[in-house]
C-alpha positions as CSV (number, residue, x, y, z in Angstrom):
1,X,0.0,0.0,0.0
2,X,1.1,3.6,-1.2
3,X,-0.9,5.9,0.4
4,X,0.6,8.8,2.3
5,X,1.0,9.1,6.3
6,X,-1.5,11.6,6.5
7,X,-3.7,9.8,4.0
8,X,-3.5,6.6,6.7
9,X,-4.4,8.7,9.2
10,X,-7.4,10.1,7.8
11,X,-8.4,6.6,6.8
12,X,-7.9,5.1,10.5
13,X,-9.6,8.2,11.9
14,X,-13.5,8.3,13.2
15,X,-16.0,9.5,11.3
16,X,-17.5,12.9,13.2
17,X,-20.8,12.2,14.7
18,X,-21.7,16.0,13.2
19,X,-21.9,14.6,9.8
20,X,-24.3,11.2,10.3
21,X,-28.0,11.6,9.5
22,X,-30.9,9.5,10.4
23,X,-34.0,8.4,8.6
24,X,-36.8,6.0,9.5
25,X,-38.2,3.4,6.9
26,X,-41.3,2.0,9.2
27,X,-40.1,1.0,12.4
28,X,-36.6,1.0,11.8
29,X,-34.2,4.0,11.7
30,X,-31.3,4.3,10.0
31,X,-28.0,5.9,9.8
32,X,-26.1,7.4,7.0
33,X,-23.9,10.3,5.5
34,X,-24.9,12.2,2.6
35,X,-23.4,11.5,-0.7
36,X,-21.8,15.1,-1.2
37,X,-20.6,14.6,1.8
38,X,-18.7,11.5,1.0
39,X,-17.8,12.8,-2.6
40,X,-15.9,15.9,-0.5
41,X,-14.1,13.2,2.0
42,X,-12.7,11.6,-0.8
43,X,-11.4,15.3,-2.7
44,X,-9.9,15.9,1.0
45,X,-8.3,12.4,1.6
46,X,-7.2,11.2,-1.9
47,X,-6.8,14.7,-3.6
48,X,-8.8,15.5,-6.7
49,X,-7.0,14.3,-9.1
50,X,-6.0,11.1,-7.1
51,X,-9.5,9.2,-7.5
52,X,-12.2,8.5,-10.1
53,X,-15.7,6.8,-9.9
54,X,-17.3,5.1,-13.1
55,X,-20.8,3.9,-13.5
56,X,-20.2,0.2,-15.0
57,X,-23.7,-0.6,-15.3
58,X,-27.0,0.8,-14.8
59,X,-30.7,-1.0,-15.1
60,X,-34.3,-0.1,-14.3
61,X,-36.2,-2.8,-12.5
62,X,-39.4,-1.3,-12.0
63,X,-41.5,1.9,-13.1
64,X,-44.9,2.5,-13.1
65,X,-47.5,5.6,-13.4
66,X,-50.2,6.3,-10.5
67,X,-52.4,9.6,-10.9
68,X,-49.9,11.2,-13.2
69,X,-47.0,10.7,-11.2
70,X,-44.5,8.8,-12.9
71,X,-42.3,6.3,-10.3
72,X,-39.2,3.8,-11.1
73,X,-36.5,2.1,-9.7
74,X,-33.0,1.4,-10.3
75,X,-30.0,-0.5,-9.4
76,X,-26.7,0.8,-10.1
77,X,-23.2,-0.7,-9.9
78,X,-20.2,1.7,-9.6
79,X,-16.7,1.2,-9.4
80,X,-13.9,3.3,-7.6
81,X,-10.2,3.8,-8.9
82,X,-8.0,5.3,-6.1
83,X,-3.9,6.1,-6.8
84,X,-1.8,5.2,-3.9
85,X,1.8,5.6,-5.7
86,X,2.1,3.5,-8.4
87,X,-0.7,1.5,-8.0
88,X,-4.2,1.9,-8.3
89,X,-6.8,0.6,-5.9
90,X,-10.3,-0.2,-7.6
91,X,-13.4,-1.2,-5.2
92,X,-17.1,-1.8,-6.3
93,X,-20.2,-1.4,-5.1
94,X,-23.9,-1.6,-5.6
95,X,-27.0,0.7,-4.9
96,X,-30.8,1.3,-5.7
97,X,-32.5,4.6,-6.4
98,X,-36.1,5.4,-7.0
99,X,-37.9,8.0,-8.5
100,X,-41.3,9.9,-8.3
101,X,-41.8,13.3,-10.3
102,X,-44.6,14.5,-12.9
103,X,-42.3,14.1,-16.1
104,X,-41.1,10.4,-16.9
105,X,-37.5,12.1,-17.5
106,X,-37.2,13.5,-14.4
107,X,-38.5,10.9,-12.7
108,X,-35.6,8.5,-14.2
109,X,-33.1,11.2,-13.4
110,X,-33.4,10.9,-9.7
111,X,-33.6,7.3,-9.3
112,X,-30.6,6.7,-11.2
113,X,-28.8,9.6,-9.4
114,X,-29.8,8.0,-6.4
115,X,-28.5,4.5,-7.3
116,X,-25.4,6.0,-8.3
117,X,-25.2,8.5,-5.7
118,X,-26.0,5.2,-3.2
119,X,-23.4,3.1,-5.2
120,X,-20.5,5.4,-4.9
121,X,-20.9,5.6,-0.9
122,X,-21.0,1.6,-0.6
123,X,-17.4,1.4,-2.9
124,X,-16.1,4.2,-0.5
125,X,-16.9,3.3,2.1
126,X,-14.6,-0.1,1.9
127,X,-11.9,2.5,2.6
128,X,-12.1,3.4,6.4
129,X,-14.8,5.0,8.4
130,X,-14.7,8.3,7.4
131,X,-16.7,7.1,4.2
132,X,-19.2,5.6,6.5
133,X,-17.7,2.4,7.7
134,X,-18.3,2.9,11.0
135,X,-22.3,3.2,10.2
136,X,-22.3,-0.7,9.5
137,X,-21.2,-1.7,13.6
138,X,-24.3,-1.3,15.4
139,X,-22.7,0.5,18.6
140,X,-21.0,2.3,16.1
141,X,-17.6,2.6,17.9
142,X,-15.9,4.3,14.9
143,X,-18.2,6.9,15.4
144,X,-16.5,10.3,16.9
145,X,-19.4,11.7,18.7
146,X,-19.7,15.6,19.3
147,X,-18.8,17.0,22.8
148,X,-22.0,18.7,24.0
149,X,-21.5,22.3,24.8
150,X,-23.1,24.4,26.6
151,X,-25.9,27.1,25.2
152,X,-25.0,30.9,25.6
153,X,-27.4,32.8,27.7
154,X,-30.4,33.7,25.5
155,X,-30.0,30.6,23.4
156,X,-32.4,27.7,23.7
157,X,-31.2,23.9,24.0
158,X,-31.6,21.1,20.6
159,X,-34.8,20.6,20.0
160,X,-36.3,17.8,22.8
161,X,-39.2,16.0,23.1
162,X,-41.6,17.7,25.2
163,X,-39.8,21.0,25.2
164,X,-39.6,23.4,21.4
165,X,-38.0,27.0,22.0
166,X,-39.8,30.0,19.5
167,X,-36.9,32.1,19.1
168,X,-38.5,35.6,18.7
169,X,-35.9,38.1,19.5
170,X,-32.6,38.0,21.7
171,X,-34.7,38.6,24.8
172,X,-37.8,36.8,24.1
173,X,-38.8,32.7,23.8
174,X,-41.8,31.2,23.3
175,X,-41.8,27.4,24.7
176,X,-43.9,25.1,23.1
177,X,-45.0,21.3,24.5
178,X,-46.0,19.7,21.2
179,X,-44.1,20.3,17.9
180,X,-47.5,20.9,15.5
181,X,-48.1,24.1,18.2
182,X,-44.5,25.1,17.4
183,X,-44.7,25.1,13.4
184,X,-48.3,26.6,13.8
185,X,-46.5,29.2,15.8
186,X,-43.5,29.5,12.9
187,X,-45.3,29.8,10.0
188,X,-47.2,32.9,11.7
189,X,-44.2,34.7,12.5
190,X,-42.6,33.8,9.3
191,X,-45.9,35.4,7.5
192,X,-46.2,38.5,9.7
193,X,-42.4,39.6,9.3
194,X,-42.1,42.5,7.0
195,X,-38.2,42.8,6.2
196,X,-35.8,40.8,5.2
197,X,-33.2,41.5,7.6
198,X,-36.0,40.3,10.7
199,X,-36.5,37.5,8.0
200,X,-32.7,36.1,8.0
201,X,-32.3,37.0,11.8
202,X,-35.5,35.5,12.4
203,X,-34.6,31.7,10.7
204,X,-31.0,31.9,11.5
205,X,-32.2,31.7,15.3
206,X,-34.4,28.8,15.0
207,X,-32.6,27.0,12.1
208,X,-31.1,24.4,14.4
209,X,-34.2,23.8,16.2
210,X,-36.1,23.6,12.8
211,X,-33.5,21.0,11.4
212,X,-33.9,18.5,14.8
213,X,-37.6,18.4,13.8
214,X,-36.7,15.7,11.5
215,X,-34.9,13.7,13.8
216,X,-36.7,13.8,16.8
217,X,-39.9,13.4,15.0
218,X,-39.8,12.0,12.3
219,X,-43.7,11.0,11.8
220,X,-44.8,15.0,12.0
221,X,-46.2,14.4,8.7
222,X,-48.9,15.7,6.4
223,X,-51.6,13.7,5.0
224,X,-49.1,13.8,1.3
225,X,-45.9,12.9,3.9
226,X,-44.7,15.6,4.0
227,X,-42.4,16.3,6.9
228,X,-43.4,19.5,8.4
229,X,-39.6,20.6,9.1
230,X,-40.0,20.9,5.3
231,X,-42.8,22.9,4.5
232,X,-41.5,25.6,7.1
233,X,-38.5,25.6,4.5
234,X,-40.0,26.1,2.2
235,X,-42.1,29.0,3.3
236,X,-38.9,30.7,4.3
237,X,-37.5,30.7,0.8
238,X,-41.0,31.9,-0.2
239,X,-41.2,34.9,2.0
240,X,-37.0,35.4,0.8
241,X,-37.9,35.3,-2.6
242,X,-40.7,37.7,-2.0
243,X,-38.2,40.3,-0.8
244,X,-36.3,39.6,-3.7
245,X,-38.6,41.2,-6.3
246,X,-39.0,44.3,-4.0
247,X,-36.8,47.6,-4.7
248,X,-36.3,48.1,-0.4
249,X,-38.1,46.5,2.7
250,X,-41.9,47.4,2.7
251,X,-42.8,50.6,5.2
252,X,-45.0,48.6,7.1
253,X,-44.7,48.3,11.2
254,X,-43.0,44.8,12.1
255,X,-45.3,42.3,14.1
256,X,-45.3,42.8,18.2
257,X,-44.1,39.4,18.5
258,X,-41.2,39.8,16.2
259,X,-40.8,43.2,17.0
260,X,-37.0,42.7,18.7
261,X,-36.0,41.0,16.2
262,X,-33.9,43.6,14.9
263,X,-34.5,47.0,14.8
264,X,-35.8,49.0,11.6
265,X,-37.0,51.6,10.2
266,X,-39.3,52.8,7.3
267,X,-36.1,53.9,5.8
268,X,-34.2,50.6,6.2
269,X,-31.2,50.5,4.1
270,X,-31.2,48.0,1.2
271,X,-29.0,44.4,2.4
272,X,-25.1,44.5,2.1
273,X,-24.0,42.3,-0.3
274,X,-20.6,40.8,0.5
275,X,-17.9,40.4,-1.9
276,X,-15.4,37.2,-0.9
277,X,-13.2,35.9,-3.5
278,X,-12.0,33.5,-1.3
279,X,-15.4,32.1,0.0
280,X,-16.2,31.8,-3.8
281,X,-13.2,29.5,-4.8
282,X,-14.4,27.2,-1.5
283,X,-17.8,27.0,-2.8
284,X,-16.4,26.2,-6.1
285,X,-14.0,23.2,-4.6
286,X,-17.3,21.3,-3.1
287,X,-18.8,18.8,-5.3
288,X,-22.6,19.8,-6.9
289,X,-25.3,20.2,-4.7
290,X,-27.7,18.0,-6.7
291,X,-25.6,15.1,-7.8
292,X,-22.1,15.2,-6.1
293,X,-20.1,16.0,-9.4
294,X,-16.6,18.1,-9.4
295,X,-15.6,20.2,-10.5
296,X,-18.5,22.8,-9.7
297,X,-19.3,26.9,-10.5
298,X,-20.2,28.8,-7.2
299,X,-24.1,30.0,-8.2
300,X,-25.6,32.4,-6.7
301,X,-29.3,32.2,-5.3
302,X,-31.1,35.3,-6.9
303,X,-34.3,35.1,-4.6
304,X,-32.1,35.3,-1.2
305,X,-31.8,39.6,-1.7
306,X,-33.8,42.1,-2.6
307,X,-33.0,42.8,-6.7
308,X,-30.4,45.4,-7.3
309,X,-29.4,47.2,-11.3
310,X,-26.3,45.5,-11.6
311,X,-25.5,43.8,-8.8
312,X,-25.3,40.1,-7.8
313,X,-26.6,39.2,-4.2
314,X,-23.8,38.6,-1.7
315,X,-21.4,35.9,-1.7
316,X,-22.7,34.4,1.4
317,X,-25.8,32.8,-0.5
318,X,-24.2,31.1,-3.2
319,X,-23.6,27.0,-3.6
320,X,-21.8,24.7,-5.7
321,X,-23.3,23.3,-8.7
322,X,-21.8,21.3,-11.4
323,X,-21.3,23.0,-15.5
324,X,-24.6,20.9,-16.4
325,X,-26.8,21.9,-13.5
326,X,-26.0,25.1,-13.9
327,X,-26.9,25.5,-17.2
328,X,-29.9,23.4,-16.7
329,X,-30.6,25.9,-13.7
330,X,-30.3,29.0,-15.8
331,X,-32.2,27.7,-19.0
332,X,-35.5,27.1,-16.4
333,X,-35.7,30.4,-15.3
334,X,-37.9,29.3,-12.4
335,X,-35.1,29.2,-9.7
336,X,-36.9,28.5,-6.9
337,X,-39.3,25.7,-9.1
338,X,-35.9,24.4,-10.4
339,X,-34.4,23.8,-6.8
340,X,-37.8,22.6,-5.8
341,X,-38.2,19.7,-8.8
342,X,-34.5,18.6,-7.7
343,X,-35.5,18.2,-4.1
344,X,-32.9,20.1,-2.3
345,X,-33.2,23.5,-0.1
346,X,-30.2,25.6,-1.1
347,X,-30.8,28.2,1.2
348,X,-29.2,26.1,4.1
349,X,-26.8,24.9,2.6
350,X,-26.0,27.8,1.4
351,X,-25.6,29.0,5.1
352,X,-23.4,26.3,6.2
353,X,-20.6,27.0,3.5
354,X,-20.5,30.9,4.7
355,X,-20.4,29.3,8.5
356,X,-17.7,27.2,7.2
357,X,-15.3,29.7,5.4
358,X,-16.4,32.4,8.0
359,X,-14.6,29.6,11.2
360,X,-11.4,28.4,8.5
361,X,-8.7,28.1,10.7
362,X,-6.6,31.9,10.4
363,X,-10.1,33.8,8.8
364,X,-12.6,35.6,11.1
365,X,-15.6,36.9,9.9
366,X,-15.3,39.9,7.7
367,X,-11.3,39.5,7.3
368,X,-11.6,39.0,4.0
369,X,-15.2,39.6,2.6
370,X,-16.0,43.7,1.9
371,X,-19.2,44.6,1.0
372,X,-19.8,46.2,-2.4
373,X,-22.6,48.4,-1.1
């Protein structure tokens, strides 16, 4: 074996609790890491240039339509090459994908991206825990987990069972017993706010909270099944993208509940938008948002900021997508209906990257992003 010391050491490490993610399939709950995420383990460990993945065969085993939805299946078989030195390591593995959309081709898109996507992580993950190894023990002993820490003064706890924390302002909670009182109690807050700098404040404070919805309730569904973490979401990029298309926050009083939210006036000044060159090439290195190709352009998302003559939004809302995505993304014209039919919310992820460049070892926030206006 060829690999590097440091490589070795990245292979024998733990994979961080931070990045496993649940999800319940009847009575059984499962663990996993996303595929980007696995994708980006591999850049960091092997080097991009020092590992390739090819699809050696594809096949549909099932597809069907039920009320106009078209549905399918597929299994996928992918196999790795990895350079250590002179030789080249290849592993295999299999996966399954399935599909559900309105259009037949889209429908086939994302269960084969799926199967790949599902494919790739097996075949990695043959290479240490960081790829997920670890998730196959079931007391999981190669899994690094997180060091609570203590919340600041003002800041409520995870989400828990039996207790839900409204962030409102800095100095005012709202604590809720049963989750359907606390989204019943978000969406209202998220349709009274009037700006979109008590907007972003707003869902920056309950993000977290919002996130843990999934996990430790996973059956707070709708009737469709729906999880409810995800129409609150989606609401949020709705009220965001209804900012967008306005020249400067309305002049209308903010609600009393939301009120200390952050303070403004009827002659708010527009958002900054934040120029980071650096932040861009990071966002730029990760693999595509929607199917975990590199390399990938840093987009921006249009409906996060108020429009501007001239100006792009700030850097801090822009994610990696890869040269066909992009194009695809662009030719649509609906953003947010494009991001919808691929089934991801940008906006978070979006969030995380800034977080991310903004804590970088040596860079503090605002050391090296200016704003342009």
């Amino acid at each position: 074996m060829s690999f590097t010391d440091a490589q070795v050491r990245a292979l024998e490490a733990k994979l961080n609790g931070k990045h496993v993610r649940t999800r319940t399939d009847g009575d059984r709950e499962f663990s996993y890491v996303e595929g980007w995420h696995v994708v980006a383990e591999a850049n960091r460990v092997f080097g991009y240039d020092g590992w390739d993945r090819e699809t050696v065969e594809a096949t549909r085993v099932w597809q069907a339509t039920q009320g106009g939805t078209h549905r399918c299946s597929y299994v996928a078989r992918v196999r790795i090459r990895v350079r250590a030195g002179e030789r080249v390591i290849v592993r295999e593995g299999n996966g399954a994908g399935h599909g559900a959309a309105l259009h037949a081709g889209d429908a086939h898109e994302q269960a084969l991206k799926e199967a790949e996507t599902d494919a790739t992580k097996r075949a990695l993950s043959t290479f240490g825990n960081v790829f997920g190894l670890a998730l196959y023990d079931r007391e999981q002993k190669g899994v690094r987990q997180a060091k609570p820490k203590a919340a600041p003064v003002g800041k409520p706890q995870r989400v828990q069972k039996g207790s839900l924390v409204l962030v409102l302002s800095p100095t005012e909670l709202e604590a809720f017993e049963r989750p359907e009182g606390y989204c019943s109690a978000f969406r209202q807050v998220l349709n009274l706010i009037r700006s979109h700098e008590q907007l972003m404040a707003f869902w920056k404070a309950n993000q977290e909270t919002v996130i843990g919805l999934r996990d430790v309730y996973p059956q707070l569904k709708t009737p469709k099944g729906v999880h409810y973490a995800q129409l609150l979401g989606e609401l949020y990029t709705k009220r965001l993208q209804e900012f967008a298309g306005q020249a400067r926050p309305r002049e209308t009083s903010p609600p009393s509940q939301a009120a200390q939210l952050s303070a403004t006036t009827a002659q708010a000044p527009p958002p900054k938008r934040l120029r980071d060159k650096e932040h861009l090439k990071y966002v730029a290195s990760q693999p595509c948002l929607v199917c975990g190709r590199t390399p990938a352009h840093a987009h921006h998302l249009k409906f996060t900021q108020p429009r501007a003559m001239g100006a792009k939004v700030s850097d801090e809302y822009t994610v990696p997508l890869c040269a066909i995505h992009h194009r695809e993304l662009h030719d649509a014209g609906d953003e947010t209906g494009w991001w919808q039919r691929v089934r991801v919310d940008p906006v978070p992820a979006a969030n995380a990257l800034w977080d991310e460049t903004r804590t970088k070892e040596g860079v503090t926030p605002g050391a090296s992003a200016a704003a342009a206006e």
